[in-house]
C-alpha positions as CSV (number, residue, x, y, z in Angstrom):
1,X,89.6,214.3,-39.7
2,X,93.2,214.0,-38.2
3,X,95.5,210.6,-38.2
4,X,97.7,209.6,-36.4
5,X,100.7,207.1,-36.5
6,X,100.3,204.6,-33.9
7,X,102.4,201.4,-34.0
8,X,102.6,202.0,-38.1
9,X,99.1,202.2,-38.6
10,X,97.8,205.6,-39.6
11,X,94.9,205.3,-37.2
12,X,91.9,208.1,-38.2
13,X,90.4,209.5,-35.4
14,X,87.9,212.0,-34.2
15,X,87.2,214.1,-31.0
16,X,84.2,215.6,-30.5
17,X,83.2,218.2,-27.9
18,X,85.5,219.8,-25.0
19,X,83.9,218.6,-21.8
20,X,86.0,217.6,-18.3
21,X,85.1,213.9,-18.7
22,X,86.7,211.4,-21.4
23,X,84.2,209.1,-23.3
24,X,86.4,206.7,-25.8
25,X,83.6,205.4,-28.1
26,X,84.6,202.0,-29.8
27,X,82.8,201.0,-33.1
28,X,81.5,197.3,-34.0
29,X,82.3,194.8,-36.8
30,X,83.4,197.1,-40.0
31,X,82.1,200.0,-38.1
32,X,83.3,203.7,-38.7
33,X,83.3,206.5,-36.8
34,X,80.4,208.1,-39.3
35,X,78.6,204.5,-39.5
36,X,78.6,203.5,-35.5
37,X,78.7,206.9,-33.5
38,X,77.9,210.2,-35.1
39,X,74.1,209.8,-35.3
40,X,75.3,209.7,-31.3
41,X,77.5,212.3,-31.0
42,X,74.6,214.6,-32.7
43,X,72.5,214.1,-29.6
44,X,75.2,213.8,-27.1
45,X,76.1,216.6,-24.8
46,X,79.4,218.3,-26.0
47,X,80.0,220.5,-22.9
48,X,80.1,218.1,-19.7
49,X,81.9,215.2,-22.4
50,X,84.8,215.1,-24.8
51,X,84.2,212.5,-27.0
52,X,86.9,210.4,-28.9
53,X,85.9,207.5,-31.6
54,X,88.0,205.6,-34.2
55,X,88.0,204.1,-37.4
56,X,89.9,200.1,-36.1
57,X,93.0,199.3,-38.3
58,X,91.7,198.4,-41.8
59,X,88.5,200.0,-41.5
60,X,87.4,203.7,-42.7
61,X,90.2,205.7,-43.2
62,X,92.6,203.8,-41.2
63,X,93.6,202.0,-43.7
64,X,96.0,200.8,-45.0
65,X,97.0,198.5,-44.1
66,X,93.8,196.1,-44.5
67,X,91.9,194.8,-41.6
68,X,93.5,191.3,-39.9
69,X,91.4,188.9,-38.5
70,X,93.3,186.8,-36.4
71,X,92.2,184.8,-33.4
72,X,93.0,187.9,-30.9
73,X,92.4,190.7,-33.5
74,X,90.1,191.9,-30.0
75,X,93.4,192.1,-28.0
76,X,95.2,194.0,-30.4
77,X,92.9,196.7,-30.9
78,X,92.7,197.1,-27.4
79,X,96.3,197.5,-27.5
80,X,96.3,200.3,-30.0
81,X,93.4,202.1,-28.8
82,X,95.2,202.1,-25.4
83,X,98.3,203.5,-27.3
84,X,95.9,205.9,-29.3
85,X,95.1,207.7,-26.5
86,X,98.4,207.6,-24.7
87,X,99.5,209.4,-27.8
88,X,96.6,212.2,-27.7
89,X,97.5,212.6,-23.9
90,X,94.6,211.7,-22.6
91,X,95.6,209.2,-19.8
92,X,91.9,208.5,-18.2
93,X,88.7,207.8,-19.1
94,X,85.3,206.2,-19.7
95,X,84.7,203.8,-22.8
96,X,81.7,203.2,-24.2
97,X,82.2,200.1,-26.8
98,X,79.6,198.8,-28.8
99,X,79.0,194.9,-30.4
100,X,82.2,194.0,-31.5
101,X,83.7,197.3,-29.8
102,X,82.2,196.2,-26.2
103,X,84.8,192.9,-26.4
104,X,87.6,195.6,-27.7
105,X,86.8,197.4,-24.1
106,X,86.1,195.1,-21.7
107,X,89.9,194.2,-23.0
108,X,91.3,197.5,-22.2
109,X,89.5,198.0,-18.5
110,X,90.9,194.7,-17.6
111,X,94.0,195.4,-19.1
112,X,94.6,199.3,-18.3
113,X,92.7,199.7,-15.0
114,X,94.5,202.8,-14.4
115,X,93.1,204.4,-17.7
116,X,89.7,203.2,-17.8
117,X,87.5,205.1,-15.3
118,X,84.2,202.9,-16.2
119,X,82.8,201.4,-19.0
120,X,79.8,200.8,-20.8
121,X,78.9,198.0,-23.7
122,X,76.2,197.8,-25.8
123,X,75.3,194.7,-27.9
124,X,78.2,193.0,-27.0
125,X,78.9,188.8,-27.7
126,X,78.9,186.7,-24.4
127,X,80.7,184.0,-26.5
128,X,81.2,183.0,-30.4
129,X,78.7,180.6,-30.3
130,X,76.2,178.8,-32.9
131,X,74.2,182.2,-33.1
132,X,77.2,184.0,-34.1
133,X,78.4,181.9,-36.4
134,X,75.0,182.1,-38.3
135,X,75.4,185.8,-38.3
136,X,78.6,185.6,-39.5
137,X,77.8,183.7,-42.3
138,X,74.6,185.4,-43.4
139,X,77.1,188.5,-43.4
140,X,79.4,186.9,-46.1
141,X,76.1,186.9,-48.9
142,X,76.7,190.8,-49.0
143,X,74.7,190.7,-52.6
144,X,71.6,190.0,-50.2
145,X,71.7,192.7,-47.8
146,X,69.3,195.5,-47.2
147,X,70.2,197.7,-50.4
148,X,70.7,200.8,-47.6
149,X,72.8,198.6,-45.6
150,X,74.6,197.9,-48.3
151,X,74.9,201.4,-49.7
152,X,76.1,203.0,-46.4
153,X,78.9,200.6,-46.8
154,X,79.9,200.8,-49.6
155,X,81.0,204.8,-49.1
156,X,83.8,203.1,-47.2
157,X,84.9,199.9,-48.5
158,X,84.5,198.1,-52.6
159,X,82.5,194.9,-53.0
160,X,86.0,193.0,-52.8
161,X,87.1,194.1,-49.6
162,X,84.2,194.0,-48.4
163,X,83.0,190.5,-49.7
164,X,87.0,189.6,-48.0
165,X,86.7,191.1,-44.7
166,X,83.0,189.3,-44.2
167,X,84.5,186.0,-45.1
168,X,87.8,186.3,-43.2
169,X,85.1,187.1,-40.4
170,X,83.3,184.2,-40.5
171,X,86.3,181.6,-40.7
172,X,87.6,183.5,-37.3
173,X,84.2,182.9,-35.7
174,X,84.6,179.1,-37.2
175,X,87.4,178.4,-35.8
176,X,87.3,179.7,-32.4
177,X,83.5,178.2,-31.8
178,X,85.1,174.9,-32.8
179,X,88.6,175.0,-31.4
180,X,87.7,177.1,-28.2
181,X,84.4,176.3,-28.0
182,X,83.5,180.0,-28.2
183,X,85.4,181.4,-25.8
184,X,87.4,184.3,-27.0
185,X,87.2,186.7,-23.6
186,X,88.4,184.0,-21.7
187,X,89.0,185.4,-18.3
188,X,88.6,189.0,-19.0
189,X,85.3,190.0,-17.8
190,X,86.1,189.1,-14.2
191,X,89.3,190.8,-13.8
192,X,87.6,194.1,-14.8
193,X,88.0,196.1,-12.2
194,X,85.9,199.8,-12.9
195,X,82.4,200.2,-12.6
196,X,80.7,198.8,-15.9
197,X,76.9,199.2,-17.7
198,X,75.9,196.9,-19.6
199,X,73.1,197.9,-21.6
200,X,71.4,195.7,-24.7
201,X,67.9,195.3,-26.0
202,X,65.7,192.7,-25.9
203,X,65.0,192.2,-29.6
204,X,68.9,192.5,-30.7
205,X,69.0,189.2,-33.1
206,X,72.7,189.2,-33.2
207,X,73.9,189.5,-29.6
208,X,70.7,188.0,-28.2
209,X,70.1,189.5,-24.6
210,X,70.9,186.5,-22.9
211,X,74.6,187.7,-23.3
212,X,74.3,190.7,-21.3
213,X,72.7,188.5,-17.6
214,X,75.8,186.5,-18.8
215,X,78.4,189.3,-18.7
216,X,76.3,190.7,-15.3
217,X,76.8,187.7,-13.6
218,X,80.8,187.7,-14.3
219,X,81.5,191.2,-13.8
220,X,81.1,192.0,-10.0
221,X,81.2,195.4,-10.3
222,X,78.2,195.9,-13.2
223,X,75.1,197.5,-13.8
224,X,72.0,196.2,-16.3
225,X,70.2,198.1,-18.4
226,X,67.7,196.1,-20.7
227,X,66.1,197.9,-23.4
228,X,62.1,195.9,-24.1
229,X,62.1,197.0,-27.9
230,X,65.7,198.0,-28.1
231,X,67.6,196.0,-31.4
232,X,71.3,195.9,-31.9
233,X,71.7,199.0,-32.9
234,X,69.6,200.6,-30.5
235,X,72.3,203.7,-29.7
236,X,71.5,204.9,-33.3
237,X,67.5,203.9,-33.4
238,X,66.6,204.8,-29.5
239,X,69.6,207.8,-29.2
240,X,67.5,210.2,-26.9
241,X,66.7,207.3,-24.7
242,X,70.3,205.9,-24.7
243,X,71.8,209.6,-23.5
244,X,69.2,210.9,-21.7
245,X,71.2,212.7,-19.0
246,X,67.6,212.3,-16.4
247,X,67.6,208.7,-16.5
248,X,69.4,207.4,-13.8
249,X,70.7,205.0,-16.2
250,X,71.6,206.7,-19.2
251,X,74.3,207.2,-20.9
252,X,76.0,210.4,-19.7
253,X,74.7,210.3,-16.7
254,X,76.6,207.2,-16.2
255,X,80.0,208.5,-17.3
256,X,79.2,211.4,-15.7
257,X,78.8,210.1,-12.1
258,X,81.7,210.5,-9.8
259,X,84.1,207.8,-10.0
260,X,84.7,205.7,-6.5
């Protein structure tokens, strides 16, 4: 897969398919472009989309340097992705961003509103609150997760960066649930300005659904899109139904609707 410098990081990126319209796909907490988005791109159509995806700074192969969790580690990803695909010459597009990714883009559409044509999250985390922060700590015990979990991971990262990144993780989420009192988009969901989806599933147990009527109710110009047995992952475990260019709602068909 190529690289490319962007602000000294080598960033690894991938584009997939040659279609008219832009999708900019954003993976989630240590998420790769293989891990988050190729199951996706398998299914997705490749003639009516280009597709682009990323490995974030210090995950994958765009590393080094290691990954940095700082307090706004959301803003500055934004920032590089933005400056990613300034560099690749694409100047507009969609961006579909999922869990952690779906912060990264509701950042760049509020941000970049001349880049981002609409936007669509998936999973994504109203707030860092009590919920998270048990998530984030369940996360650190990575001797106790699903040995396939677990093994998929581990293609990508050792046991020590791993076990660092999880932890570094959850004293982010610490902090900012106690010194913000969650609140790490601030203002950012109501100064986006494109047309955005916001799709989630009823049985996600990390980004409970409540989060997306949260995010509908702030974002004036958004859509809802509730999956009944859809989990957090439901892009890679409900694919067909996530892209399916018929359904008014799907995917593509989303993207692929002219842009007011």
């Amino acid at each position: 897969m190529p690289k490319t410098n962007v602000d000294g990081v080598k960033i690894n990126y991938r584009i997939v398919g040659d279609g008219p319209h832009t999708v900019l796909c954003l993976p989630g907490f240590l998420g790769t472009i293989d891990l988050d988005f190729q199951p996706f791109f398998d299914k997705a159509d490749k003639t009516k989309f280009r597709w682009v995806c990323w490995d974030p700074p210090g995950y994958g192969d765009s590393r080094p340097p290691p990954r940095e969790f700082t307090r706004n580690f959301w803003e500055n990803d934004a920032e590089l992705v933005w400056k990613l695909m300034q560099k690749l010459g694409i100047k507009t597009y969609s961006v579909f961003g999922w869990s952690q990714g779906g912060a990264t883009g509701m950042i760049l559409a509020a941000n970049n509103p001349e880049s981002v044509q609409k936007l669509i999250t998936l999973g994504a985390e109203y707030a860092i609150d009590k919920n998270s922060v048990r998530v984030y700590s369940a996360m650190k015990g990575i001797d106790f997760w699903p040995e396939d979990k677990l093994k998929k991971q581990l293609k990508y990262y050792d046991q020590n960066y791993l076990k660092r990144m999880t932890e570094e993780m959850f004293d982010v989420a610490v902090e900012i649930n106690t010194n913000n009192g969650g609140d790490f988009l601030r203002n950012t969901p109501s100064l986006i300005k494109c047309p955005v989806l916001i799709m989630h599933g009823t049985e996600d147990t990390t980004s409970p659904v409540e989060n997306a009527h949260k995010f509908h109710s702030k974002i004036k110009n958004s859509e809802l899109k509730i999956f009944p047995t859809g989990k957090h992952d439901l892009h890679l475990t409900q694919t067909q139904e996530a892209v399916e260019i018929k359904s008014t709602d799907g995917c593509m068909n989303y993207v692929g609707q002219t842009v007011p």
